[in-house]
C-alpha positions as CSV (number, residue, x, y, z in Angstrom):
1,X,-147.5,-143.8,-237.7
2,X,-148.0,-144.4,-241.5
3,X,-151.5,-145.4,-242.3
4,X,-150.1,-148.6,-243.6
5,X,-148.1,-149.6,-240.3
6,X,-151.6,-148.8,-238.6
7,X,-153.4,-151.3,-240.9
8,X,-150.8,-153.9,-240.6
9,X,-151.1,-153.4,-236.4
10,X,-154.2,-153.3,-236.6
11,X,-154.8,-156.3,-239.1
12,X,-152.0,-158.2,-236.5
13,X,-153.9,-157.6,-233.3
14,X,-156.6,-158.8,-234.6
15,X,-155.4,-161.6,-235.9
16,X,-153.9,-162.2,-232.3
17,X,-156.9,-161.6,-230.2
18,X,-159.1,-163.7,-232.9
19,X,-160.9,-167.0,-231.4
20,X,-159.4,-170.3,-232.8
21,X,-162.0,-170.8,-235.5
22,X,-161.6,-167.5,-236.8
23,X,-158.1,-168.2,-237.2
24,X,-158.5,-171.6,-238.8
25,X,-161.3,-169.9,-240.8
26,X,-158.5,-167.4,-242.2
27,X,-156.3,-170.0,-242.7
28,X,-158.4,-171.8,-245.0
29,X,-159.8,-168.7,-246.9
30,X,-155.7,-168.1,-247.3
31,X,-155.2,-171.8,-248.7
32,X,-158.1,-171.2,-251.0
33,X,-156.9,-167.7,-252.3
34,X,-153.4,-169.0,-252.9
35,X,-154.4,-172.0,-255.0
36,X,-157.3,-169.6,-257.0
37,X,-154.1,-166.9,-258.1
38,X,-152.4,-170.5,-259.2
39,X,-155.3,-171.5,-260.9
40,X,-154.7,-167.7,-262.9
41,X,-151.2,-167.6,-263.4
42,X,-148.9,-169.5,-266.1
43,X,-147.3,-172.3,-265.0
44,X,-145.1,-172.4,-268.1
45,X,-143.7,-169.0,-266.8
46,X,-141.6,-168.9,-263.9
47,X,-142.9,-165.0,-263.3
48,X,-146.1,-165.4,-263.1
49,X,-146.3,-166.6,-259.6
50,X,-147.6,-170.0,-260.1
51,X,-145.3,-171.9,-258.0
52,X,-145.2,-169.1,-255.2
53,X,-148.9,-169.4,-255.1
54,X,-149.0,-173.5,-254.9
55,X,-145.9,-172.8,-252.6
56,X,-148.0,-170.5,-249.7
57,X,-151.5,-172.7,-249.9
58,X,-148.9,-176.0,-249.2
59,X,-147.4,-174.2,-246.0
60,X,-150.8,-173.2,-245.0
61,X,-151.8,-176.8,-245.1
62,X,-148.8,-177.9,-243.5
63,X,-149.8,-175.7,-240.6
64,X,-153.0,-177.0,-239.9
65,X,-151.6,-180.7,-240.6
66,X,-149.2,-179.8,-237.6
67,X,-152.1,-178.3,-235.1
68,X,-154.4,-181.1,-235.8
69,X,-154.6,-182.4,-232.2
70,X,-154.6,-186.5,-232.6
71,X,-155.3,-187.2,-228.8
72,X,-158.4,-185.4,-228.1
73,X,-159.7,-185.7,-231.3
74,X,-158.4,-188.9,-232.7
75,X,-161.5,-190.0,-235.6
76,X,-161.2,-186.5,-237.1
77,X,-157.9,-185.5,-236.6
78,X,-157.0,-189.2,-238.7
79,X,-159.5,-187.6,-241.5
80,X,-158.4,-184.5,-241.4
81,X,-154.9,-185.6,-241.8
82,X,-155.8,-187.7,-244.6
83,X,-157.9,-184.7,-246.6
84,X,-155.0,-182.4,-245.7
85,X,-152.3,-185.5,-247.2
86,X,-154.2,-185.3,-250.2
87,X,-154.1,-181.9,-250.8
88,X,-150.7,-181.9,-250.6
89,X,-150.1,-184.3,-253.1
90,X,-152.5,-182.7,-255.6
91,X,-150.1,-179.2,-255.0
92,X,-147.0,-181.0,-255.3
93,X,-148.2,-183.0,-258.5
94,X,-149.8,-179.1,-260.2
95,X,-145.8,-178.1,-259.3
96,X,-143.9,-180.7,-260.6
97,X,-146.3,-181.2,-263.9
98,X,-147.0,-177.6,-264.0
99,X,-150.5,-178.4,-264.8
100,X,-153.7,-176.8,-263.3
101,X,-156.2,-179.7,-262.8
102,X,-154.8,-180.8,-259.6
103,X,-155.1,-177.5,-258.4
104,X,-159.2,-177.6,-258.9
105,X,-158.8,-181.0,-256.7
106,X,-157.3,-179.4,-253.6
107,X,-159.8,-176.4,-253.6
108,X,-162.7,-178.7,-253.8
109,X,-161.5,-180.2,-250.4
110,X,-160.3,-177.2,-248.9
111,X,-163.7,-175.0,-250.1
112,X,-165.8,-177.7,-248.8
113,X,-163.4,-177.7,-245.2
114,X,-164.1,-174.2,-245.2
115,X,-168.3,-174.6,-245.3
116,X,-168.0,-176.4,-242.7
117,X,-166.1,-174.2,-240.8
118,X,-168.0,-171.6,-241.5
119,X,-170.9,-173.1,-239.9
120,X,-169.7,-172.9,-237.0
121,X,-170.2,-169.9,-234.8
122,X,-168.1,-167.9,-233.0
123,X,-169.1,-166.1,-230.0
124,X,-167.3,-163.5,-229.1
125,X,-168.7,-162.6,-225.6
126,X,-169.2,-166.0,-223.9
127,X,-171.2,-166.3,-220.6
128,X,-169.9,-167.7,-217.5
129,X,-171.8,-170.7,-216.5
């Protein structure tokens, strides 16, 4: 095995055997790296990546619009839903305007998302009761 197919099994076991908010963790830090190589790139130039970039942090919120649970968790799912809306429409309006502020909008929310997330820990052994 190729030391990259060993880092790509490696990186997708992990990925599978990863708690929830680890994953949603990940997800976020994906969002928030997309929109920062937008943020870089030219969006007068069709190379340079900037609607690729805007394109993957938009089907990373899309995903966790869709797993937002709105039984169990009704009051922050609505929130969430409503963060995650705007987000959208601040990457949809840096595509079709091809202009960068939005782009600083929709990392604000998703950075601050992320905090919070962050914050909350992850135990990895937990103790039967």
């Amino acid at each position: 095995m190729h030391s990259k197919d060993a880092a790509d099994t490696y990186r997708q076991a992990s990925i599978e055997n990863a708690p929830p908010v680890k994953i949603v963790r990940l997800l976020y830090e994906g969002a928030v790296r997309a929109l920062d190589r937008a943020q870089h790139a030219d969006p007068s130039k069709g190379s340079s990546g900037f609607i690729q970039s805007l394109a993957k942090a938009d089907a990373i919120v899309s995903e966790l619009r869709a797993s937002l649970d709105h039984v169990a968790g009704a009051e922050i799912s609505r929130d969430l839903d409503r963060l995650y809306v705007f987000v959208q429409d601040r990457i949809a309006k840096a595509i079709t305007q091809r202009e960068k502020e939005p782009i600083g909008e929709a990392r604000t929310v998703l950075a601050k998302l992320l905090d919070g997330w962050k914050a909350i820990e992850i135990d990895a052994h937990p103790t039967a009761s």
